[in-house]
Backbone atoms as SQL, in Angstrom:
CREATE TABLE atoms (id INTEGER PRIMARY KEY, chain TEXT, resi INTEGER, resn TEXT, atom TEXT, x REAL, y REAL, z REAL);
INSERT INTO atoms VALUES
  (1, 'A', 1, 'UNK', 'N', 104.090, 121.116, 37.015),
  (2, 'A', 1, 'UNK', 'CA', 105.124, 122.044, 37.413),
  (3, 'A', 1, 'UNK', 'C', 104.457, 123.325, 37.919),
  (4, 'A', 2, 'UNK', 'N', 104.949, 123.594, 38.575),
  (5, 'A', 2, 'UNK', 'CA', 104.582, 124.925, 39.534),
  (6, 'A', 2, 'UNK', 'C', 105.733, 125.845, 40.394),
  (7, 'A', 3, 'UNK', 'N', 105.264, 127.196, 40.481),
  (8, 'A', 3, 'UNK', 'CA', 106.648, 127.987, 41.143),
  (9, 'A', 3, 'UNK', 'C', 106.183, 127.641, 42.325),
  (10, 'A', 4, 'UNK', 'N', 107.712, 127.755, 42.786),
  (11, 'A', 4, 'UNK', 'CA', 108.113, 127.816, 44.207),
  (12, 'A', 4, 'UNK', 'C', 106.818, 128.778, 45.360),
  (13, 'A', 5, 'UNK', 'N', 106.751, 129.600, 44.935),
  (14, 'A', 5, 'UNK', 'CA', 105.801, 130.179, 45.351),
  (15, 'A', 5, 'UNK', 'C', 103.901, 129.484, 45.820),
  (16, 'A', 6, 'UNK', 'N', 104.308, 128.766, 45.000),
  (17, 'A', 6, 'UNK', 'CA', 102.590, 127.887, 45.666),
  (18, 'A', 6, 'UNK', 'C', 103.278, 126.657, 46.148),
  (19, 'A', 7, 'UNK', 'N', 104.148, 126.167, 46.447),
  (20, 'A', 7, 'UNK', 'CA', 104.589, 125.226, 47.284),
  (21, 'A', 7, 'UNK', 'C', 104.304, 125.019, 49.183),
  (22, 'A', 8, 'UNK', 'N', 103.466, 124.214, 49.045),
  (23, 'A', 8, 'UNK', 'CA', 103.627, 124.161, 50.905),
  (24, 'A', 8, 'UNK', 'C', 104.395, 124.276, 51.458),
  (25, 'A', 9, 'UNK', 'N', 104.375, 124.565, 53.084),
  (26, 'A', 9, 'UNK', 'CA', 105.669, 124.729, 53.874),
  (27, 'A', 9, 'UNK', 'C', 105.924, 123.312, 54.523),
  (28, 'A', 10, 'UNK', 'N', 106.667, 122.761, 54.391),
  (29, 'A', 10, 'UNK', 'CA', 107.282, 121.589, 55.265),
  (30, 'A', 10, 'UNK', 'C', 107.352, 120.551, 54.365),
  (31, 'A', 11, 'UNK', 'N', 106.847, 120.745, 52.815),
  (32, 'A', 11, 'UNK', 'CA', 107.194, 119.948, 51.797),
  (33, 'A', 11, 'UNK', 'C', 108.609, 119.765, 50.946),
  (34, 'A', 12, 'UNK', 'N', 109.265, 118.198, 50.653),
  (35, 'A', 12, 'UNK', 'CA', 110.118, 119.155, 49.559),
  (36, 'A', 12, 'UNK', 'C', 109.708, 118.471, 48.375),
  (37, 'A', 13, 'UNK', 'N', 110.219, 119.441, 47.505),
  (38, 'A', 13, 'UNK', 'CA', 109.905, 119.416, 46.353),
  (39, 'A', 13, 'UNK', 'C', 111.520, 119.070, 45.221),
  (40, 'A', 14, 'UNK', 'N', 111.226, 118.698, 44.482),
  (41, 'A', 14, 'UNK', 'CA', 112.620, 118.587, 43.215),
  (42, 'A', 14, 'UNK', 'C', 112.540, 119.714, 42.415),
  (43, 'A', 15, 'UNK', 'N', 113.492, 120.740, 42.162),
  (44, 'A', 15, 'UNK', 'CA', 113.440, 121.473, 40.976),
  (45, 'A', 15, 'UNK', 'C', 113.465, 121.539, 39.860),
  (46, 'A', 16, 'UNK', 'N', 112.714, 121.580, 39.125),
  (47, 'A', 16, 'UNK', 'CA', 112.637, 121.215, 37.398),
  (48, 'A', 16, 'UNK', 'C', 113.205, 121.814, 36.687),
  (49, 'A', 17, 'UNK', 'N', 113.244, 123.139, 36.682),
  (50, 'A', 17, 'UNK', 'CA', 113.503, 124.757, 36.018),
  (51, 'A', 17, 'UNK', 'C', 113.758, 125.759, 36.683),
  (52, 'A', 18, 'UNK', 'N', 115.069, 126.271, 36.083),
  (53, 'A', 18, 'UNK', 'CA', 114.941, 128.408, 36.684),
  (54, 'A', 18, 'UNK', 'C', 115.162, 128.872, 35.820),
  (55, 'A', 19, 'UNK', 'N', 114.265, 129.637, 35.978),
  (56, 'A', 19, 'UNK', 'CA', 113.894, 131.198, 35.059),
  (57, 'A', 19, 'UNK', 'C', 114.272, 132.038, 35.103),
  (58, 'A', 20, 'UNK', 'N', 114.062, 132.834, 34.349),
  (59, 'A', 20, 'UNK', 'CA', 115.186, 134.709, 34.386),
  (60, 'A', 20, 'UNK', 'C', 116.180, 134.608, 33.403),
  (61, 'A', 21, 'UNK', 'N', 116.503, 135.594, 33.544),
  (62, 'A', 21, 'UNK', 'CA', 117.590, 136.001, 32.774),
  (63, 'A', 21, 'UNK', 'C', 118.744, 135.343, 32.886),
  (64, 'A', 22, 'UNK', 'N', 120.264, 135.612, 32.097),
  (65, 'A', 22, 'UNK', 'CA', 120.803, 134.440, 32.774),
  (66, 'A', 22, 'UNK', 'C', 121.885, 135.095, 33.658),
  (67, 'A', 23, 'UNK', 'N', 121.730, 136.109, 34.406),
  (68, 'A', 23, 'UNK', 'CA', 122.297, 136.639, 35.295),
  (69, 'A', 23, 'UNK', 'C', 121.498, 136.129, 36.432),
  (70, 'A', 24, 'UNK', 'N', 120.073, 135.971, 36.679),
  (71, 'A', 24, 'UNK', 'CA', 119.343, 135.565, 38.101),
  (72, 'A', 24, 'UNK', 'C', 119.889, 134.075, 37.701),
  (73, 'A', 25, 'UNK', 'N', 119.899, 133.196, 36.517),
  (74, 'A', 25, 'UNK', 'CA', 119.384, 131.767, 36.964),
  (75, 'A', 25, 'UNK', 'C', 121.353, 131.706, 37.712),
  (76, 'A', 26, 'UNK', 'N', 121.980, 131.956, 37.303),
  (77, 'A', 26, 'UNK', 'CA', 123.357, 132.672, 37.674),
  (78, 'A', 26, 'UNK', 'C', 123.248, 132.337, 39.216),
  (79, 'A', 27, 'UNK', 'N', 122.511, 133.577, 39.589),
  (80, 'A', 27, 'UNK', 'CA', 122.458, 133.786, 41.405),
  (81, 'A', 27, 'UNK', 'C', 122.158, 132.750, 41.479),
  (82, 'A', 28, 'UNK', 'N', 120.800, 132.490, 41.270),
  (83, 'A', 28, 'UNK', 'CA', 120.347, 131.475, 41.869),
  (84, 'A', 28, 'UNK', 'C', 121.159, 130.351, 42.158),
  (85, 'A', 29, 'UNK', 'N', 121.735, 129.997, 40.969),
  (86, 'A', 29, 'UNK', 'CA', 122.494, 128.416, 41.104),
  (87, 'A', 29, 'UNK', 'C', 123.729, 128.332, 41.778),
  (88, 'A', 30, 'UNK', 'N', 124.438, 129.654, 42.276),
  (89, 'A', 30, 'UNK', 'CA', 125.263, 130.177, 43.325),
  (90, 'A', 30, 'UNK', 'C', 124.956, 129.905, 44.681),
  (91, 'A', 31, 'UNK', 'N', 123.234, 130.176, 44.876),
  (92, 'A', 31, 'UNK', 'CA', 122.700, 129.961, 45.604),
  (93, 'A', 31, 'UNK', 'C', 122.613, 128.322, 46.318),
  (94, 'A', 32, 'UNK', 'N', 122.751, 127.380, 45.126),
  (95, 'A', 32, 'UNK', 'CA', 122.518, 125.844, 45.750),
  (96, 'A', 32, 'UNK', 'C', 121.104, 125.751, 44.971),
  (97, 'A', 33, 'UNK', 'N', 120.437, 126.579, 43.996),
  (98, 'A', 33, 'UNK', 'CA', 118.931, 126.335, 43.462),
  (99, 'A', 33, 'UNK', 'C', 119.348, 125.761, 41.961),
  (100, 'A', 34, 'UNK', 'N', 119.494, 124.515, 41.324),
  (101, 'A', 34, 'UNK', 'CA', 119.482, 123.716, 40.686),
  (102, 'A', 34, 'UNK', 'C', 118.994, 122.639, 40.177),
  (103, 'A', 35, 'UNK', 'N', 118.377, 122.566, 38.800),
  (104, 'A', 35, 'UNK', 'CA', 117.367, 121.345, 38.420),
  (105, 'A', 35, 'UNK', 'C', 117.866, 120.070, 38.722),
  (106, 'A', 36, 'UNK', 'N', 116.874, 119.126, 39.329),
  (107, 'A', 36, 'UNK', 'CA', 117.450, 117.970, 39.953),
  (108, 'A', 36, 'UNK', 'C', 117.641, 118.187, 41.665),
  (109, 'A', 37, 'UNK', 'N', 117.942, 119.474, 42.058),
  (110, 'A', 37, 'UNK', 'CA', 117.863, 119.425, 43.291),
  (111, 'A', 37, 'UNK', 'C', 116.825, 119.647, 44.147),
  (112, 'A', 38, 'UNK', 'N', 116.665, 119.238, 45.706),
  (113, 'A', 38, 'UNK', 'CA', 115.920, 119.475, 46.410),
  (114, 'A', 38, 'UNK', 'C', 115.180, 120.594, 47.117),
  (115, 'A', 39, 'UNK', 'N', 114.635, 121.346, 47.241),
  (116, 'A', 39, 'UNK', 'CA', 113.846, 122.292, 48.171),
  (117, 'A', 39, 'UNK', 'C', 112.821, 122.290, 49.174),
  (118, 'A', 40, 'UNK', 'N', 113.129, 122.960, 50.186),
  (119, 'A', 40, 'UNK', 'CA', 111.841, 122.914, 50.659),
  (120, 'A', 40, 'UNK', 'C', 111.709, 124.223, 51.462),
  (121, 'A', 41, 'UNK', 'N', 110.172, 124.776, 51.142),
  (122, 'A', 41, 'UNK', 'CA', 109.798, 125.246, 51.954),
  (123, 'A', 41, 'UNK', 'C', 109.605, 125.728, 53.397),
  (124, 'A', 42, 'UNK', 'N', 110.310, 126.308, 53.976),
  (125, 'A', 42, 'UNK', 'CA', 110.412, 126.162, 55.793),
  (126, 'A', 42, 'UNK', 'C', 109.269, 127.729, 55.785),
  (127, 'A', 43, 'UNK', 'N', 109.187, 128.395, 56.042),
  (128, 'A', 43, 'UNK', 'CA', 108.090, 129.762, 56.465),
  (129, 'A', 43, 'UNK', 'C', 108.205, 130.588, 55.001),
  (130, 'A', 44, 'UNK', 'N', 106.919, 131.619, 55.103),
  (131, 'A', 44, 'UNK', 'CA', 106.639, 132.764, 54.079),
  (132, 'A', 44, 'UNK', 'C', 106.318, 133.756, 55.353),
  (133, 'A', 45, 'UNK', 'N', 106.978, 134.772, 55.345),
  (134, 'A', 45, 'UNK', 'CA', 106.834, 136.075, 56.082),
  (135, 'A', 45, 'UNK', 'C', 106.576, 136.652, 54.814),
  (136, 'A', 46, 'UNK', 'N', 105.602, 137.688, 54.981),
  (137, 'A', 46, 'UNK', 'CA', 105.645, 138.983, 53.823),
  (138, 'A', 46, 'UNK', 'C', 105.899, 138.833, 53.009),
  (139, 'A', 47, 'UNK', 'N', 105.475, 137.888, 52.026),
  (140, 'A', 47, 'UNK', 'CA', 105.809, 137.346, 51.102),
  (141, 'A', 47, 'UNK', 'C', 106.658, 137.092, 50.148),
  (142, 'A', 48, 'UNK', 'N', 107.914, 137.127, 51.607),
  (143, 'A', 48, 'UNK', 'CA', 109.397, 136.236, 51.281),
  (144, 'A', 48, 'UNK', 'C', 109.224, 134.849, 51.945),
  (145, 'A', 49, 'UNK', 'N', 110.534, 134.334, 51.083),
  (146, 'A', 49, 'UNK', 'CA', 110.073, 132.525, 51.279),
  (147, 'A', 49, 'UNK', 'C', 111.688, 132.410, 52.485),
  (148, 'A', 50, 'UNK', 'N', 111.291, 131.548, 53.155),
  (149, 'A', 50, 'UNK', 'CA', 112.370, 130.863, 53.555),
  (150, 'A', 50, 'UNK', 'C', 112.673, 129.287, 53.309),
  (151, 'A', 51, 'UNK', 'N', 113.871, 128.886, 52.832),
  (152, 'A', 51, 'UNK', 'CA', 113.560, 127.950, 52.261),
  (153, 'A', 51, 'UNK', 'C', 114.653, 127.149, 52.629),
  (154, 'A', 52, 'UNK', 'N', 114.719, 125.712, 52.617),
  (155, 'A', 52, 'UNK', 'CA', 115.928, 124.703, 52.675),
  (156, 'A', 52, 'UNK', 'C', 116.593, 124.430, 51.611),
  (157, 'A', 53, 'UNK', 'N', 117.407, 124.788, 51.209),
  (158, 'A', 53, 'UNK', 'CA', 118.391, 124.384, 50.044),
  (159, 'A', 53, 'UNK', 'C', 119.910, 123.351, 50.547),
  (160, 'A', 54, 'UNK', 'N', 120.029, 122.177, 50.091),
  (161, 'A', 54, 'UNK', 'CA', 121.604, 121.494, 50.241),
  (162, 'A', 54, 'UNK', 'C', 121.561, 122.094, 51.841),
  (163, 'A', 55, 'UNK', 'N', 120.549, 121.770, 52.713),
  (164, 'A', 55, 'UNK', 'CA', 120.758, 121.827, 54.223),
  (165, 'A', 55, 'UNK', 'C', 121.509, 123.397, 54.883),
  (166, 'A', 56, 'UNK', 'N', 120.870, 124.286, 53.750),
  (167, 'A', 56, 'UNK', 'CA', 120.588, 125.683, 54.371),
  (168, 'A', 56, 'UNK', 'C', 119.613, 126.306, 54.469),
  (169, 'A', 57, 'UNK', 'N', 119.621, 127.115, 54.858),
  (170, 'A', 57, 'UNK', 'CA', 118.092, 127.861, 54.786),
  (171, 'A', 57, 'UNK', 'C', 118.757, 129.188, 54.429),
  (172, 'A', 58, 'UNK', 'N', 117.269, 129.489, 53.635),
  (173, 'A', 58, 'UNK', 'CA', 118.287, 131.021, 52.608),
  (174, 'A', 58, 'UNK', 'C', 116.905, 131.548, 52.523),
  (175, 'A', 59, 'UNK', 'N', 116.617, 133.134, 52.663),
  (176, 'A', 59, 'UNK', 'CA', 115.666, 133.856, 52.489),
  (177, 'A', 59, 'UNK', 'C', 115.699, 134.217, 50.739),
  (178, 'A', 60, 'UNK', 'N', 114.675, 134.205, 50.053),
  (179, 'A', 60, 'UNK', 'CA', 114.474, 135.009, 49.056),
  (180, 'A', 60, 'UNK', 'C', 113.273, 136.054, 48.833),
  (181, 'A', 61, 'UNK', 'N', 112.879, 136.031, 48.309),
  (182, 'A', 61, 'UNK', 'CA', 111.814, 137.307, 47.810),
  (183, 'A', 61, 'UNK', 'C', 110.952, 136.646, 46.785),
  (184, 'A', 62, 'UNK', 'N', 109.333, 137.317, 46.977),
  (185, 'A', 62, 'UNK', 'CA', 108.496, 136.247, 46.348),
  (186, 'A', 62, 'UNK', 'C', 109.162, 136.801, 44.588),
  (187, 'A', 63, 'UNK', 'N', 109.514, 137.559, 43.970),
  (188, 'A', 63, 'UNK', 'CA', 109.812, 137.636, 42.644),
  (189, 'A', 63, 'UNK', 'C', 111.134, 136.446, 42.431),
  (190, 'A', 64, 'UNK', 'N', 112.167, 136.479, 43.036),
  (191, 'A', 64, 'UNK', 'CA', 112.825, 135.503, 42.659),
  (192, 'A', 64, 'UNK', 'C', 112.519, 133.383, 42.565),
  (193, 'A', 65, 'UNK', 'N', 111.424, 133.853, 43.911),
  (194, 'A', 65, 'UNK', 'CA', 110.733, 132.244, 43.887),
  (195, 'A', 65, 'UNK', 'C', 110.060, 131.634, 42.814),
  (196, 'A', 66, 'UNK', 'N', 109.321, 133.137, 42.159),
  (197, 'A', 66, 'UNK', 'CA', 108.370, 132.645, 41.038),
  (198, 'A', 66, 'UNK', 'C', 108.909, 132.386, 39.758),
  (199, 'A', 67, 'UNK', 'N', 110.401, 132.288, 40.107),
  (200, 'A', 67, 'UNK', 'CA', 111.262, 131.879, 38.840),
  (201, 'A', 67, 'UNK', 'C', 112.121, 130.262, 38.812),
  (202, 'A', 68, 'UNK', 'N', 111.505, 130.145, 40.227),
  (203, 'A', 68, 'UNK', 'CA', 112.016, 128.537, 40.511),
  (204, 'A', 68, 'UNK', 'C', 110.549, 127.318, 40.662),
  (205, 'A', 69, 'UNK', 'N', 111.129, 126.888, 39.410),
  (206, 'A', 69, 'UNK', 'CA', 109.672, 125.852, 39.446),
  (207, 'A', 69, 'UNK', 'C', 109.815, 124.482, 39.714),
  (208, 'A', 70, 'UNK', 'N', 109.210, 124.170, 40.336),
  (209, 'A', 70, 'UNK', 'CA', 109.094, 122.735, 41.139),
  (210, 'A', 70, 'UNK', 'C', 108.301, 121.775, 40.534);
């Protein structure tokens, strides 16, 4: 298991775990970021992620990635 954050780009990955408090794991899973579900990596600008979730793409921020582990 590993965060989102060291994940390649153009890989996907299954989510195992989210972390935080339970107001972020909250967002997050608002978001479409849920154990059992899919991700993937599409670009890192500035070390925000862009990412594929349920066939969106959603920007986050490297602190919230390192709470989604793959």
């Amino acid at each position: 298991m590993m965060p989102l954050t060291l994940a390649d780009s153009g890989e996907e990955h299954i989510i195992k775990r989210i972390g935080g408090s339970p107001k972020v794991k909250k967002h997050l899973e608002s978001l479409g970021f849920v154990p059992g579900g899919n991700v993937t990596v599409v670009n890192i600008l500035a070390g925000n992620l862009i990412v594929s979730v349920k066939g969106t793409r959603i920007a986050i921020d490297e602190n919230m990635a390192k709470k989604i582990m793959v």
